[in-house]
Z-matrix of the N, CA and C atoms (Angstrom, degrees):
N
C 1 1.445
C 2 1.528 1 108.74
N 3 1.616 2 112.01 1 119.64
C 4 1.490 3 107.40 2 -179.41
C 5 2.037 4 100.90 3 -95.81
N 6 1.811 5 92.46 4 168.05
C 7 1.583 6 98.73 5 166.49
C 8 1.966 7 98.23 6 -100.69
N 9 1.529 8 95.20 7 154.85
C 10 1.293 9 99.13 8 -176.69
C 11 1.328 10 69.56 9 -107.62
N 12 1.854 11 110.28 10 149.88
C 13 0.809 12 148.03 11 178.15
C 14 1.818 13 125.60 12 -114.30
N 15 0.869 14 141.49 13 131.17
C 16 1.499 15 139.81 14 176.65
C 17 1.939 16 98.40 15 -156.72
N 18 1.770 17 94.98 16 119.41
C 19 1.917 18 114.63 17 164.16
C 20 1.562 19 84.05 18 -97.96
N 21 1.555 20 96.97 19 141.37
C 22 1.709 21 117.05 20 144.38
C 23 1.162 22 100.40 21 -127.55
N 24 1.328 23 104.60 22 158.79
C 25 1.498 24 118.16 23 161.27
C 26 1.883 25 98.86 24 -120.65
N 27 0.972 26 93.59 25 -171.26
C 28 1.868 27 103.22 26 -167.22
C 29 1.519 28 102.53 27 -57.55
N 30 1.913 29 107.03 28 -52.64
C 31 1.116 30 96.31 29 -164.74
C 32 1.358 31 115.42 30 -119.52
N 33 1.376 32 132.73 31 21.68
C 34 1.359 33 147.16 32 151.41
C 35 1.753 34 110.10 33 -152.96
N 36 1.490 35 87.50 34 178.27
C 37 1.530 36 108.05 35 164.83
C 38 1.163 37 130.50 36 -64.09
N 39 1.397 38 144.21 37 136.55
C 40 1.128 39 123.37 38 -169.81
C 41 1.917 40 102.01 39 -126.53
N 42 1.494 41 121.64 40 -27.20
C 43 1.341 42 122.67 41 -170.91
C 44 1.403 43 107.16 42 -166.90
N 45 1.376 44 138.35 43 128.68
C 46 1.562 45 148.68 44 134.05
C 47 1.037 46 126.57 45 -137.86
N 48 1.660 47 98.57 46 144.19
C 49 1.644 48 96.65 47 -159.84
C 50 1.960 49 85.01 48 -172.55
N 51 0.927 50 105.63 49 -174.43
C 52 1.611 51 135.32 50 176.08
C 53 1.604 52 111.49 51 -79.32
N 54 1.553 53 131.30 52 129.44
C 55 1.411 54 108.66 53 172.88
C 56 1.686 55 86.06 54 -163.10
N 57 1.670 56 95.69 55 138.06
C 58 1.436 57 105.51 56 165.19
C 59 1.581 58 120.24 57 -79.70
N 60 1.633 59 136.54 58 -20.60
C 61 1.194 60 123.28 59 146.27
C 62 1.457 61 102.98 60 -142.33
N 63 1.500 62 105.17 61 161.21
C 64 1.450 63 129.07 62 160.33
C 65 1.038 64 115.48 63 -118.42
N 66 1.682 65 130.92 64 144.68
C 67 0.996 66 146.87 65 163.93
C 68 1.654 67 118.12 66 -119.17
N 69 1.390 68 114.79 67 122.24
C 70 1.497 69 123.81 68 -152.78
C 71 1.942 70 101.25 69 -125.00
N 72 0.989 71 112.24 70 147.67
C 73 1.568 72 113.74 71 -177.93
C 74 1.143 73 124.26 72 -90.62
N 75 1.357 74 121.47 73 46.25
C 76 1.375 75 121.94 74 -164.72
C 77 1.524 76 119.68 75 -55.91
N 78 1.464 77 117.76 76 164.78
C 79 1.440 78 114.56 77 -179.68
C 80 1.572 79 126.74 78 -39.57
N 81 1.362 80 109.86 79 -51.39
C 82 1.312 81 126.27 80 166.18
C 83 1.661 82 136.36 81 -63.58
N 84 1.367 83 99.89 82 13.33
C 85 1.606 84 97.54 83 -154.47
C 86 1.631 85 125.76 84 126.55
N 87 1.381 86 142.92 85 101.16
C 88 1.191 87 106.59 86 151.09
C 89 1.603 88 158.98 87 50.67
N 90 1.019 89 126.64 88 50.02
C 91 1.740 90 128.63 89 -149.83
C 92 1.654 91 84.97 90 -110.89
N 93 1.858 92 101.96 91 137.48
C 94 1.580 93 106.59 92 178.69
C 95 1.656 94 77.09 93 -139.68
N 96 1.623 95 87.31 94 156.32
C 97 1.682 96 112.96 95 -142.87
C 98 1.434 97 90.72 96 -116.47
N 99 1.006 98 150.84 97 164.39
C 100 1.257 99 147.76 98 154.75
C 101 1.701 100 113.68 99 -160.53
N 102 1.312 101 121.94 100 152.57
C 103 1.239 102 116.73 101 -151.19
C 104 1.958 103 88.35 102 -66.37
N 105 1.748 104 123.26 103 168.05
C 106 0.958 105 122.46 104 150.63
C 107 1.892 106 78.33 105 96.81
N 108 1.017 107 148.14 106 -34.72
C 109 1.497 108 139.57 107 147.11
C 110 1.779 109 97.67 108 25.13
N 111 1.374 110 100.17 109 128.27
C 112 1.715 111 89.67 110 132.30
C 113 1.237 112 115.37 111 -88.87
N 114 1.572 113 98.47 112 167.07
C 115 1.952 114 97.90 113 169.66
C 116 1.281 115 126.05 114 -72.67
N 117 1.573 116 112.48 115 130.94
C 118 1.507 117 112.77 116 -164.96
C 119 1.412 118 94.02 117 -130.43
N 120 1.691 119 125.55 118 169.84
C 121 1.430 120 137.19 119 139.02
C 122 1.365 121 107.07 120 -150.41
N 123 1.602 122 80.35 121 142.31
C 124 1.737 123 105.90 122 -149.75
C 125 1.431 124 102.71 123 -120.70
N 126 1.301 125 135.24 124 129.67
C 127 1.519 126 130.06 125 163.98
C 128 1.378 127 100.91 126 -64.68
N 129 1.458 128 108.89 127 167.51
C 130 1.895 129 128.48 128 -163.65
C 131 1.300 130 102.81 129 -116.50
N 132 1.031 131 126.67 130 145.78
C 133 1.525 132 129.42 131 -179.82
C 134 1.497 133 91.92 132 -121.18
N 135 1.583 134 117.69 133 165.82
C 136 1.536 135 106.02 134 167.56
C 137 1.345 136 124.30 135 -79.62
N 138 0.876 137 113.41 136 131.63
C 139 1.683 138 109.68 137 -165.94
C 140 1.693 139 97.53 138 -171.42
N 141 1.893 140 95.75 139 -163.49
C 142 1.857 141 96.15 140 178.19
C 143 1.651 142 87.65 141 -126.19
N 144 1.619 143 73.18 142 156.12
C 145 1.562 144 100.73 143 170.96
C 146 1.305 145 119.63 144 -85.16
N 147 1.649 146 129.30 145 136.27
C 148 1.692 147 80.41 146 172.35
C 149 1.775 148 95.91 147 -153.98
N 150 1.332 149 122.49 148 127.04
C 151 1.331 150 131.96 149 -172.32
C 152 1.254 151 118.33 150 -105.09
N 153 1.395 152 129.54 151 170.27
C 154 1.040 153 120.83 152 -122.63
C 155 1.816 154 87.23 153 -174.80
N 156 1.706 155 106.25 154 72.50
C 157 1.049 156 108.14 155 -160.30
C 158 1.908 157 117.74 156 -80.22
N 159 1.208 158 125.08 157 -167.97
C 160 1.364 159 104.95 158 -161.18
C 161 1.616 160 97.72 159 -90.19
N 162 1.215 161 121.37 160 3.90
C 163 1.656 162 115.25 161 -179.37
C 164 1.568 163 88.30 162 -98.59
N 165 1.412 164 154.16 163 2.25
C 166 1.207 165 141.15 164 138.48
C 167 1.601 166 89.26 165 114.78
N 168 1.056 167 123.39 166 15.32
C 169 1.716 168 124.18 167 164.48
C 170 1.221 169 109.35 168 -103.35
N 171 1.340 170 101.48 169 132.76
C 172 1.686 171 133.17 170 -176.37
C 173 1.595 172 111.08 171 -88.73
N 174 1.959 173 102.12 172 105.37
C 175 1.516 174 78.22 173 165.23
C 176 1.636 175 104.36 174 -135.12
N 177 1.522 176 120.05 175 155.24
C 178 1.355 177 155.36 176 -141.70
C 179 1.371 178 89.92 177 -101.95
N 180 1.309 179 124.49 178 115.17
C 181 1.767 180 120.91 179 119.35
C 182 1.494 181 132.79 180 -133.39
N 183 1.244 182 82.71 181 159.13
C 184 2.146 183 96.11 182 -160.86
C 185 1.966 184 86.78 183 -75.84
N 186 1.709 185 92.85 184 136.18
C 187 1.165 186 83.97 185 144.43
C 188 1.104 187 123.37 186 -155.06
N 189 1.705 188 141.03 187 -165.24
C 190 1.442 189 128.70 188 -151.98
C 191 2.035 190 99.94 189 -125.51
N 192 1.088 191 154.41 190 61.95
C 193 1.145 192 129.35 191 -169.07
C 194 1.663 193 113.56 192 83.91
N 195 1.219 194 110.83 193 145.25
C 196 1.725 195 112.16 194 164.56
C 197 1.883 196 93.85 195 135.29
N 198 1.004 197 122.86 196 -154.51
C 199 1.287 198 148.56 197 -160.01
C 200 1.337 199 121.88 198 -135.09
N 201 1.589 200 108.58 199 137.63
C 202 1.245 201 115.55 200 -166.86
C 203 1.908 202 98.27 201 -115.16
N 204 1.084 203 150.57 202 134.70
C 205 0.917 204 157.83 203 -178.59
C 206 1.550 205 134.48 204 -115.39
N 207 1.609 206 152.80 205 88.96
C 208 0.980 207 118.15 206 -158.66
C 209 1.645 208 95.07 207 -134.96
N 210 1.190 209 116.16 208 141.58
C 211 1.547 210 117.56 209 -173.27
C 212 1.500 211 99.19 210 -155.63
N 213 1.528 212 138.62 211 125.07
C 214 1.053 213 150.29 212 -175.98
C 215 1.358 214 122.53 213 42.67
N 216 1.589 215 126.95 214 43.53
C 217 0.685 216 120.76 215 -166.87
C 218 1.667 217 136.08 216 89.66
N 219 1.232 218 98.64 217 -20.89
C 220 1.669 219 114.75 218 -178.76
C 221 1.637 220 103.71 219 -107.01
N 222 1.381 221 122.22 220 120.06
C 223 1.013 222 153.19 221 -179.33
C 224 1.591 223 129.79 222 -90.52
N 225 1.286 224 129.48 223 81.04
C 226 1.323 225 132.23 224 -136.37
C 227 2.349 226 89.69 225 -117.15
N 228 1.091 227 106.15 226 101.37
C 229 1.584 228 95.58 227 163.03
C 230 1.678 229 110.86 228 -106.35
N 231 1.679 230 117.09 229 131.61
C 232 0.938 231 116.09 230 -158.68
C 233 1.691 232 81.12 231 -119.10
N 234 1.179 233 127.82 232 109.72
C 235 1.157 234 150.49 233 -175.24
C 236 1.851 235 114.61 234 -92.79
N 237 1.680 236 109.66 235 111.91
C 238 1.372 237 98.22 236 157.82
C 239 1.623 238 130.43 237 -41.99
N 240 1.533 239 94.08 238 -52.15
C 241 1.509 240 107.60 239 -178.06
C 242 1.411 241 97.77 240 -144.25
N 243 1.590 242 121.45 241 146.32
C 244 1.540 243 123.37 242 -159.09
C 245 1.548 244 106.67 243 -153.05
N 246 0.943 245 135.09 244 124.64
C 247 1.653 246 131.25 245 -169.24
C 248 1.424 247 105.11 246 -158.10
N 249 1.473 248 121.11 247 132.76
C 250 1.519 249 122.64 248 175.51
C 251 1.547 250 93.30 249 -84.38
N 252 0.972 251 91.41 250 147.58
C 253 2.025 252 124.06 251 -163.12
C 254 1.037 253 119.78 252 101.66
């Protein structure tokens, strides 16, 4: 079972794709996502995103503030500011 994944940033798209985990920077710490989740939404701290797609490559983006979202599996980060690296 994969997570569908979708980054926005304010003013475009930044990443979607398939991923067996995410790990998101929430206010509190750190939050790693894994399929089977309950549904959560999480405030963003600045930090990186970083997924963990189903071919087992890891990719990184910085982001600035916004919301982390997860409900059936679908994984929505709504990013102030969002950039892979």
């Amino acid at each position: 079972m994969a997570l569908k994944v979708n980054i926005v940033a304010r003013t475009h798209d930044v990443w979607e794709g398939e991923a067996q985990s995410v790990v998101v920077p929430a206010l509190s710490g750190e939050l790693g996502i894994l399929p089977g989740r309950q549904p959560i939404l999480a405030a963003l701290a600045s930090g990186e995103v970083r997924v963990t797609d189903t071919a087992g490559a890891t990719h990184t983006f910085h982001v600035d503030g916004g919301f982390a979202n997860v409900d059936r599996d679908i994984i929505t980060v709504l990013a102030d500011y969002a950039k892979l690296g």
